[in-house]
C-alpha positions as CSV (number, residue, x, y, z in Angstrom):
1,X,136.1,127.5,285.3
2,X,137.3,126.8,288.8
3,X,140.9,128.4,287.8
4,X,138.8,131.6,286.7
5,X,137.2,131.4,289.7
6,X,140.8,131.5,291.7
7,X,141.9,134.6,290.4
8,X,139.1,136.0,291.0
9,X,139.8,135.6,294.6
10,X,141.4,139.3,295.7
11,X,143.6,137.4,298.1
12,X,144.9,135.2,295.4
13,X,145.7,137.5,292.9
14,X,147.1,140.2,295.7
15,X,149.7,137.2,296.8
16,X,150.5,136.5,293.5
17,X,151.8,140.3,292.6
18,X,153.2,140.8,296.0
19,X,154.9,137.3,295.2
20,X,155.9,138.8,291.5
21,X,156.8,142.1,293.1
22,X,159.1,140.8,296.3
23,X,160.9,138.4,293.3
24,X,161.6,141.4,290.9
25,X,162.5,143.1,294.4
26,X,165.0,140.2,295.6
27,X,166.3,139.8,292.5
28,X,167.5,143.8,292.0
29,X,168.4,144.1,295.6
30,X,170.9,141.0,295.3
31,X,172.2,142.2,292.3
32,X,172.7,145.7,294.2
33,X,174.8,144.0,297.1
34,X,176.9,142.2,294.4
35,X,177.6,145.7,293.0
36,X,177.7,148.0,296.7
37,X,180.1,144.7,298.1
38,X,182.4,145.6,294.8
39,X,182.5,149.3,294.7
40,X,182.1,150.7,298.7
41,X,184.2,147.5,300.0
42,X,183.2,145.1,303.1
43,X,184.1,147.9,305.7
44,X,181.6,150.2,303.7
45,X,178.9,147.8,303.4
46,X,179.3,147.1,307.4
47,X,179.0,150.7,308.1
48,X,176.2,151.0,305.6
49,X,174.1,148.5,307.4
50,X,174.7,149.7,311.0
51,X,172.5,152.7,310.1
52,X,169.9,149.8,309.2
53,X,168.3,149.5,312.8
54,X,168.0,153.2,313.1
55,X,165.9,153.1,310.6
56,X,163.4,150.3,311.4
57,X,163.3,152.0,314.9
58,X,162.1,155.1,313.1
59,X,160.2,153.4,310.7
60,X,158.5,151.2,313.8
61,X,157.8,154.1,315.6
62,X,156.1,156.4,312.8
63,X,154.8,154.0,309.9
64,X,154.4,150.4,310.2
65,X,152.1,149.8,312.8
66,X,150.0,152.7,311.6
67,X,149.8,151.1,308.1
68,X,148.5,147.9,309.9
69,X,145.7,149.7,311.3
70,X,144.7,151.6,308.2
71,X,144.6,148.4,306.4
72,X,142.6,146.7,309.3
73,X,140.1,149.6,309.8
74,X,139.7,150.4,305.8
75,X,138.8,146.5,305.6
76,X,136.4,146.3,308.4
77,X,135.0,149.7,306.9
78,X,134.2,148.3,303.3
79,X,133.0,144.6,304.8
80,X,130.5,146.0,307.0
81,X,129.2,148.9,304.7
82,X,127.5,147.8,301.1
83,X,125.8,151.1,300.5
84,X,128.7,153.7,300.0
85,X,129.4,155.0,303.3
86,X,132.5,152.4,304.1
87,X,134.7,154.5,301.1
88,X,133.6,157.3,303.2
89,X,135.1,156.0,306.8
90,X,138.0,154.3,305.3
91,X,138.9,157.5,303.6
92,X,138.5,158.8,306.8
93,X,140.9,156.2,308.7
94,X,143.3,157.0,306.0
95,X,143.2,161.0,306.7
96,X,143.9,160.0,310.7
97,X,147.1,157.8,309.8
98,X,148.4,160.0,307.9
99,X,148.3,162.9,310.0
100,X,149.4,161.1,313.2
101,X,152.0,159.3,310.6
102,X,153.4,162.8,309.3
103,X,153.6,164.3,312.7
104,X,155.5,161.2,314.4
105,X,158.0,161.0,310.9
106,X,158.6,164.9,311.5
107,X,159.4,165.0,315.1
108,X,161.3,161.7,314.6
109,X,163.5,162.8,312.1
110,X,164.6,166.0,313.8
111,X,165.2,164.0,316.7
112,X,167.7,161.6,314.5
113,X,169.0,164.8,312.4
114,X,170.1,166.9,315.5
115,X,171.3,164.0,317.9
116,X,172.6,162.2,314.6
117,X,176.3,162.3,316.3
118,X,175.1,161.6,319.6
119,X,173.5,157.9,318.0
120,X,176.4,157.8,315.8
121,X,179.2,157.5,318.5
122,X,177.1,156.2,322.0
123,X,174.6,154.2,320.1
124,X,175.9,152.8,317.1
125,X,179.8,153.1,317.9
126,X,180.8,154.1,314.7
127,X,181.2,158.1,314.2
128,X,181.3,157.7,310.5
129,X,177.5,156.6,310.3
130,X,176.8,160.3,311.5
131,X,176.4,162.3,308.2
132,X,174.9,158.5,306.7
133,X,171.8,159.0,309.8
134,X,171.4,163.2,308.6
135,X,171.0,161.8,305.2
136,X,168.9,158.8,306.2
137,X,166.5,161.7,308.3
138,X,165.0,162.6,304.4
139,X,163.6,159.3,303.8
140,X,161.2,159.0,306.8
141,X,158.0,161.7,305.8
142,X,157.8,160.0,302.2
143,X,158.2,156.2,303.8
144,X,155.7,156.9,306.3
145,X,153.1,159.0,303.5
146,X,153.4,156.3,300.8
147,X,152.9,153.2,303.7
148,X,149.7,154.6,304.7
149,X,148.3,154.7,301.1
150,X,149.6,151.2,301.0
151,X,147.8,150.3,303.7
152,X,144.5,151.9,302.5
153,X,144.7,149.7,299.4
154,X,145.9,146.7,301.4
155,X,142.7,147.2,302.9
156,X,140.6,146.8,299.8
157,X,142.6,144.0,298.3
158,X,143.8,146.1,295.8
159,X,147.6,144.6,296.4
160,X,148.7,145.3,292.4
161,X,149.2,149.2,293.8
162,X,151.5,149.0,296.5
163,X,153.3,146.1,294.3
164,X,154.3,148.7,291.9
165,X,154.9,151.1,294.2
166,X,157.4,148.3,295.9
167,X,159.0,148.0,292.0
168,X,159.2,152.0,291.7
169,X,161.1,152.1,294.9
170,X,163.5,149.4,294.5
171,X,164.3,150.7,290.6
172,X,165.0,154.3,291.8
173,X,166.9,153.5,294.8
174,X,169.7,151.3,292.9
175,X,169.4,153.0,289.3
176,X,169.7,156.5,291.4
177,X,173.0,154.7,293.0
178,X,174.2,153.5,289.6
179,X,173.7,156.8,287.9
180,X,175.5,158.5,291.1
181,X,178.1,156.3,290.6
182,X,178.8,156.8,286.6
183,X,179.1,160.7,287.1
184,X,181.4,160.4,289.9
185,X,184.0,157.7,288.7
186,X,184.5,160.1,285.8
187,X,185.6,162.8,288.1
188,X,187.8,159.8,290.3
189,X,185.1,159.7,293.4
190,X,184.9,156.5,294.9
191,X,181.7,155.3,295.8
192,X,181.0,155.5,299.7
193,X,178.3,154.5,301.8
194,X,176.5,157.7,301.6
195,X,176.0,157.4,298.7
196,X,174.0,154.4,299.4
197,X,172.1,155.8,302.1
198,X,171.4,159.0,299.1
199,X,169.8,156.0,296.6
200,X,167.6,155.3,299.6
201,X,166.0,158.4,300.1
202,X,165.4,158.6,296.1
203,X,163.8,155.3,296.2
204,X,161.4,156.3,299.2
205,X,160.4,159.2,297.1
206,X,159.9,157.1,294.1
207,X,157.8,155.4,296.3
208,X,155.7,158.3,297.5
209,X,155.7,159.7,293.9
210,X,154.0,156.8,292.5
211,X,151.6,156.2,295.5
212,X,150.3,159.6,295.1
213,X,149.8,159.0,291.2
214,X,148.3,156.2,291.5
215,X,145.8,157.9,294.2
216,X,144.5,161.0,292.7
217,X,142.4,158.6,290.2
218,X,140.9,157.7,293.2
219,X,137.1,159.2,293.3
220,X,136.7,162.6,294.8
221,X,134.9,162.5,297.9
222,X,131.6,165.7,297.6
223,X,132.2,168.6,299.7
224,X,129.3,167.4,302.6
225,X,130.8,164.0,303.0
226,X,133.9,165.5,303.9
227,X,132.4,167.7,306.6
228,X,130.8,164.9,308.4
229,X,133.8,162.6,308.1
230,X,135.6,165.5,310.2
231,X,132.9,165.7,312.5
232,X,133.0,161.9,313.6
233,X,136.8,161.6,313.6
234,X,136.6,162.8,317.1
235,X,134.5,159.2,317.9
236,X,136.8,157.1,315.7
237,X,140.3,158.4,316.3
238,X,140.0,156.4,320.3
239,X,139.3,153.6,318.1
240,X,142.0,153.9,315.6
241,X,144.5,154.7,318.6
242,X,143.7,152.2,320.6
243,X,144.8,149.5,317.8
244,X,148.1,151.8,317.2
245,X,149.6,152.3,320.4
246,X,150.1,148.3,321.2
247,X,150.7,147.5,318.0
248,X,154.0,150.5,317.7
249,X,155.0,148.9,321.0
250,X,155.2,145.3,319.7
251,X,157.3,146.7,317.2
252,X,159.1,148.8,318.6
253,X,160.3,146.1,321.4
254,X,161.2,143.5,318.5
255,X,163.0,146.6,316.9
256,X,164.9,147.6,319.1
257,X,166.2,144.3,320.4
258,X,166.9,143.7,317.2
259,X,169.1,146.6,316.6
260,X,170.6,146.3,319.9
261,X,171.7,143.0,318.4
262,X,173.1,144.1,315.4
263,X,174.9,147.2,316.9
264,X,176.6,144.4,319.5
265,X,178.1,142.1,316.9
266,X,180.5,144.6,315.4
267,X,181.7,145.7,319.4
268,X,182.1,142.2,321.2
269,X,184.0,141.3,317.6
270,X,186.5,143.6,318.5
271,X,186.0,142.4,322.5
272,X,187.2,139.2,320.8
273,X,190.4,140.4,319.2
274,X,189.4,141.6,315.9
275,X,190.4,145.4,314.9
276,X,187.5,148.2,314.0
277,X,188.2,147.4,310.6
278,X,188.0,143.5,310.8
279,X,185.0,143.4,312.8
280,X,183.2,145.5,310.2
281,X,184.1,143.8,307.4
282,X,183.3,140.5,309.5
283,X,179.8,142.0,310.0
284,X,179.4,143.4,306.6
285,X,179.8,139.6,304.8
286,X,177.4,138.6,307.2
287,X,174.7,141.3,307.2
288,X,175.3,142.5,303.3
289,X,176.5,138.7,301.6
290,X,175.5,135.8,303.3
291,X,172.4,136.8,304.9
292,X,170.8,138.9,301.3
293,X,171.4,135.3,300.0
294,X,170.0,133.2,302.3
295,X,166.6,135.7,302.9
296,X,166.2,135.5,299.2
297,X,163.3,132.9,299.5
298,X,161.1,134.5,302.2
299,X,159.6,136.6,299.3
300,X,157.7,133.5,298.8
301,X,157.3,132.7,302.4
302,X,156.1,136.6,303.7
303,X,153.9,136.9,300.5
304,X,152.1,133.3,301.4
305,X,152.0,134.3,304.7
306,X,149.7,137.7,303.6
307,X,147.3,134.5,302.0
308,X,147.5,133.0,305.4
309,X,146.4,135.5,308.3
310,X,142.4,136.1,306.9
311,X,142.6,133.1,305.8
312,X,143.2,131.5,309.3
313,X,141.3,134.3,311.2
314,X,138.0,133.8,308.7
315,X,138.1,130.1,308.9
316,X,138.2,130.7,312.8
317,X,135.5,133.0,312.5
318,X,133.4,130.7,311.0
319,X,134.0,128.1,313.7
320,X,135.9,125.6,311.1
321,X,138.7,124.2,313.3
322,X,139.3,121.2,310.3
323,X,140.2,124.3,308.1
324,X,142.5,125.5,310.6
325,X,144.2,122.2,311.5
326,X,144.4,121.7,307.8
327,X,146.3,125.2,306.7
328,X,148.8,124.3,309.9
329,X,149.6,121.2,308.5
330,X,150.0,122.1,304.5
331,X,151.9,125.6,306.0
332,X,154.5,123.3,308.2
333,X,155.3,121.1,305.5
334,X,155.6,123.6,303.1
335,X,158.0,125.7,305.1
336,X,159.8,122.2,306.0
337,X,160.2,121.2,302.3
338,X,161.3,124.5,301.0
339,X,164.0,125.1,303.4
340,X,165.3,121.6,303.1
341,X,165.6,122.0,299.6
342,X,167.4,125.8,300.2
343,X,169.6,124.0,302.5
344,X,170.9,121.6,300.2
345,X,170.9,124.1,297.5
346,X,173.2,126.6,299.7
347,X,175.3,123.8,301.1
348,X,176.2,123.0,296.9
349,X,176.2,126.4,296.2
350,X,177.9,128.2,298.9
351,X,181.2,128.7,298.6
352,X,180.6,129.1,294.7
353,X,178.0,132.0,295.6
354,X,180.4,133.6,298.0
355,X,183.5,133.8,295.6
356,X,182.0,134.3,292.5
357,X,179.3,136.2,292.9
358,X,180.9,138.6,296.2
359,X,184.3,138.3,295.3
360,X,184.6,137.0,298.6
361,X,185.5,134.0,300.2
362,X,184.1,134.0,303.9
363,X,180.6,135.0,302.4
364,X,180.6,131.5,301.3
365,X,181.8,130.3,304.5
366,X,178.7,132.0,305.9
367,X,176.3,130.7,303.4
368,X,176.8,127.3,304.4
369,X,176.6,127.8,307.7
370,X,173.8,130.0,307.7
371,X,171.9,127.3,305.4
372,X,170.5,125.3,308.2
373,X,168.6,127.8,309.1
374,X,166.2,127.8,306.2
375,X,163.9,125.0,307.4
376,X,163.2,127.2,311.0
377,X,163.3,130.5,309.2
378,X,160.7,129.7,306.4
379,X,158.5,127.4,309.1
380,X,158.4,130.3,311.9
381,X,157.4,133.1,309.3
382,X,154.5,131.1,308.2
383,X,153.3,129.7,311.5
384,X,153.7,133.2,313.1
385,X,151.2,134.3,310.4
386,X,148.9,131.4,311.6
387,X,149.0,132.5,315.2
388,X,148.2,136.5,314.5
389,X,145.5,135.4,312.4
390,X,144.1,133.5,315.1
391,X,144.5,136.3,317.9
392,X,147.5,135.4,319.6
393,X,150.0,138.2,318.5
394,X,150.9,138.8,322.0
395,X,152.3,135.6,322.3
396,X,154.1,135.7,319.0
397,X,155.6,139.0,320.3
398,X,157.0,136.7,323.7
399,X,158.3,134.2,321.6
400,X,160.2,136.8,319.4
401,X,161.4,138.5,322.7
402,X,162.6,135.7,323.8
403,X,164.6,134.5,320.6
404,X,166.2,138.0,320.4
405,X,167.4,138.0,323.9
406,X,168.8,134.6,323.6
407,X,170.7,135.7,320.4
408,X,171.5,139.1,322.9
409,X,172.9,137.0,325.0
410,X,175.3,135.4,322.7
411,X,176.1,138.3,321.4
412,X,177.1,139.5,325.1
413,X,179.2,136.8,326.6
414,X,179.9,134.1,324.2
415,X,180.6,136.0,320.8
416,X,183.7,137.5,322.8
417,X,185.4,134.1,323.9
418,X,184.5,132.2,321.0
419,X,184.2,134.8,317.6
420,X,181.5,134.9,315.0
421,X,180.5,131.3,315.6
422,X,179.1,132.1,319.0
423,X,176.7,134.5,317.2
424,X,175.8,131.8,314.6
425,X,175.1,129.0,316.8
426,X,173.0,131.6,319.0
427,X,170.8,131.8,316.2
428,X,170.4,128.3,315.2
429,X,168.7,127.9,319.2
430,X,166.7,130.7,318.5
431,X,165.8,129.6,315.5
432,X,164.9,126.1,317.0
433,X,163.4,127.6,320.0
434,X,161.0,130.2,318.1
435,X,159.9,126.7,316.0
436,X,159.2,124.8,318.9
437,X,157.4,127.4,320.4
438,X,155.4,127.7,317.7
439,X,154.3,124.5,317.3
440,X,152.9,124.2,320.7
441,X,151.1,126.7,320.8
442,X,149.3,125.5,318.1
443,X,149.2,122.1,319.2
444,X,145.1,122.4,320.3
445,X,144.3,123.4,316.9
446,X,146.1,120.7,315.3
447,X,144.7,118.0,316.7
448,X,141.3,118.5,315.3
């Protein structure tokens, strides 16, 4: 009775697809890098993850924040409405991110197609990314289209949809790779990065495609309703705007440091000694290998930590502080035991992963190193859930400033003198730091 009961619970059964979803996710994705690292080389692989932070700047800029707020208003709508008219306003939300959604992916991506050179060269310092960033422009309308409706349904605890619509995406961005791939080897092609960046765009509109299906069973709305939805956008939009706008620049700040970091590495490798070439295949093992290996397990980590924001922010609603202390507790020494026991794992497994698996021997080296990290990594995503759910995302957003500029400044004047393992102790302290700091500011609650 009481497991019936559980899965009952939307937030139960909408962690346990995401969770289902992200593993099926993970587990095609790694699989990809095994085949991209084989069949576009290291040096391909570098080049086809520099284009990466362009595209969570774009993405930050046009989509995620606004799916946030579709999924926050579109909750608050169907909470505080019982007798129909909460479909009607979260509909509505829904209508307003999209349009200010579409507009900002439109103007973005003619930005990025016209100046695509410009980025290429001054930004990214790698020309060839260039026609990668023109290809990558085609992907940004159907990302940002199909993340609103996922927000809309993350709003009603309806998690199965944008699970499937994750699955959709992932399937048609490597099988559209795979079946680019088969047509051109026969003709003697090799396999490049654009191509890569092509099975991206197909899987965003895989995405969108199955969003949009999954929609249109959604209830037509009667001709009046819509009329007076239009007519009180003009009193909700300030709302919805006012939740946008801080929330795009959080993450557009913790974007963009973070690309600025990533774009750095491959530039003060070669301020260290190493050719072009070397630093991008350096960066490539790191970015494509070691790190798709060790991120593997924060698919259980991000999709317990979707459990653990209304959780936190409904038991501190309520005024139950012992509920609190108790899900900071249970979430610290769950993200303490998992990553200990990745650690280990990794450390075993390591150089075995990188050689077999990668055909490549310092992707090993990098697994073990990067191994320590688990314990912070899997501890910081959960307790930075904990302290959003509570209210204090500006702080969180400090703390992640911080960490990236302490990594930035690695990056800067150590990774030059010392290599790559400047870089990789620079994130162990951020890694620590971003822990501690998390911890104390959640010390008042845990001493209830």
């Amino acid at each position: 009775m009481r497991l019936s009961r559980l899965f009952k619970n939307p937030l139960i059964t909408g962690t346990i697809f995401m969770s289902a979803a992200g593993v099926i996710s993970r587990l095609i994705g790694f699989f990809y890098r095994i085949f991209l690292s084989r069949t576009i080389g290291a040096e391909g692989l570098g080049i086809y993850q520099l284009i990466a932070p362009v595209f969570a700047i774009c993405f930050a800029l046009t989509a995620s924040s606004i799916q946030t707020t579709i999924s926050k208003f579109v909750g608050d709508s169907i909470g505080s409405c019982s007798d129909g008219c909460g479909e009607k306003r979260a509909r509505t939300y829904l209508v307003m991110g999209l349009l200010l959604s579409t507009a900002l992916s439109l103007i973005t991506g003619a930005i990025v197609y016209h100046y695509a050179d410009f980025i290429a060269e001054r930004f990214l310092g790698e020309a060839r990314c260039a026609p990668l960033l023109v290809l990558l422009t085609y992907s940004l309308l159907p990302a940002c289209i199909h993340s609103c409706i996922n927000g809309y349904y993350y709003g009603k605890k309806r998690a199965l949809i944008p699970s499937v619509c994750q699955l959709a995406e992932q399937i048609a961005r490597v099988g559209g790779v795979y079946i680019i791939y088969l047509v051109i080897r026969e003709k003697g092609i090799p396999l490049s990065p654009a191509h890569a960046v092509a099975g991206l765009v197909m899987g965003e509109f895989a995405g969108l495609i199955t969003c949009l299906f999954a929609f249109s069973f959604e209830p037509k709305q009667e001709r009046d309703t819509r009329i007076r939805l239009r007519e009180s956008m003009s009193s909700m939009f300030p709302m919805f705007l006012g939740m946008v706008i801080p929330l795009t620049l959080n993450h557009l700040t913790i974007s963009f440091c973070n690309s600025l970091e990533n774009i750095l590495i491959p530039k003060k490798l070669m301020a260290f000694g190493y050719s072009n070439t070397d630093a991008l295949i350096i960066y490539g093992v790191l970015t494509g290998m070691a790190a798709s290996i060790i991120l593997f397990p924060n698919v259980l980590t991000n999709s317990l930590s979707v459990l653990l924001l209304p959780s936190v922010s409904e038991a501190r609603g309520q005024n139950n502080l012992k509920k609190v202390a108790d899900t900071i507790k249970k979430a610290t020494l769950l993200g303490l035991l998992l990553g200990l026991f990745f650690t280990v794992l990794f450390l075993l497994t390591g150089r075995f992963l990188g050689s077999r698996i990668f055909h490549n021997a310092l992707a090993g080296v990098f697994i073990k190193r990067l191994s320590f990290l688990c314990p912070l990594m899997y501890m910081t995503g959960l307790l930075s859930s904990i302290l959003n759910g509570l209210g204090h995302a500006g702080k969180v957003l400090y703390v992640n400033l911080l960490a990236c500029l302490m990594r930035i400044f690695m990056i800067l004047f150590l990774v030059p003198v010392y290599g790559i393992r400047a870089y990789l102790w620079g994130m162990l302290f951020s890694y620590v730091f971003t822990t501690m700091a998390c911890l104390w500011l959640l010390r008042s609650y845990m001493k209830i």
